[in-house]
C-alpha positions as CSV (number, residue, x, y, z in Angstrom):
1,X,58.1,15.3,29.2
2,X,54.9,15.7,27.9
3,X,52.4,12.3,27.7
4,X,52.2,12.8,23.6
5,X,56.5,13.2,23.9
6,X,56.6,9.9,25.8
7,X,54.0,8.0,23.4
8,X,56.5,9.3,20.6
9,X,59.5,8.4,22.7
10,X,58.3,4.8,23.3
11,X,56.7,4.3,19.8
12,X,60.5,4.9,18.7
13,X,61.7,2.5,21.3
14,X,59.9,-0.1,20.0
15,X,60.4,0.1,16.6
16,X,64.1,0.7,16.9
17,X,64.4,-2.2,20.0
18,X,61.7,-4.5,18.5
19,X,62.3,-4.0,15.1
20,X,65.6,-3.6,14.9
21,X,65.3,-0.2,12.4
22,X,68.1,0.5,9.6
23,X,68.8,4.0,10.7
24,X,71.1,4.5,7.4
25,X,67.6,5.8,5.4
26,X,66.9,8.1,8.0
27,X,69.1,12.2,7.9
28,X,71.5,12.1,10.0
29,X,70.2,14.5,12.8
30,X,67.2,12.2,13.6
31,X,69.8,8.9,13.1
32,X,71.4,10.4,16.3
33,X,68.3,11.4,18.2
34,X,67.3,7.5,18.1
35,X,71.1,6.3,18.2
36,X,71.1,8.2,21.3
37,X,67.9,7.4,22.6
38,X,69.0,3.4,22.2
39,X,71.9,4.1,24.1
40,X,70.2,5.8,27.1
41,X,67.7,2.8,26.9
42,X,70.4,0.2,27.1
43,X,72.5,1.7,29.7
44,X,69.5,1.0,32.2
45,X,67.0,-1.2,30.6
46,X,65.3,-2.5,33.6
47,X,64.9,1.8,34.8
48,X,63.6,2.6,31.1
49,X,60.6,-0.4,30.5
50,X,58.3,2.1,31.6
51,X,59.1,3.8,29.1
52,X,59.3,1.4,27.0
53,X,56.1,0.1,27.6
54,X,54.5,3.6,28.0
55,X,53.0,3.7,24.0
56,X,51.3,0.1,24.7
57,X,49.6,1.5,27.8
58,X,48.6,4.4,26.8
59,X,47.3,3.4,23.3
60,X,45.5,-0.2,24.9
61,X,41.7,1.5,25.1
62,X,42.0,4.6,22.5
63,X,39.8,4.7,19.3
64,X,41.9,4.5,16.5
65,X,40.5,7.1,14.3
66,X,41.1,9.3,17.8
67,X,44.6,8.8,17.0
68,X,45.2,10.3,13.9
């Protein structure tokens, strides 16, 4: 996995963990990618916070026009 995959990876993460998302808006391909990506985190939370907390890490010290 690619650093920008696992920025993307835990950016979803923590909007779908966090802030609790209502997946009914979204097509139902992408629905599954995060249903499924929730259920992998949940089976092993403790062995996913990396990942978890990967976005906040790697975004803590990076300008933000850098990140568009």
């Amino acid at each position: 996995m690619s650093e920008q995959e696992a920025i993307l990876i835990s950016i979803i993460l923590n909007m779908a963990v966090d802030g609790k998302c209502d997946l009914s808006h979204l097509s139902p391909n992408v629905a599954a990618f995060v249903e499924g990506t929730l259920e992998d985190y949940y089976q092993d939370p403790e062995d996913n916070e990396l990942l978890y907390w990967y976005a906040h890490q790697s975004l803590e010290n990076v300008s933000k026009r850098k990140l568009h």
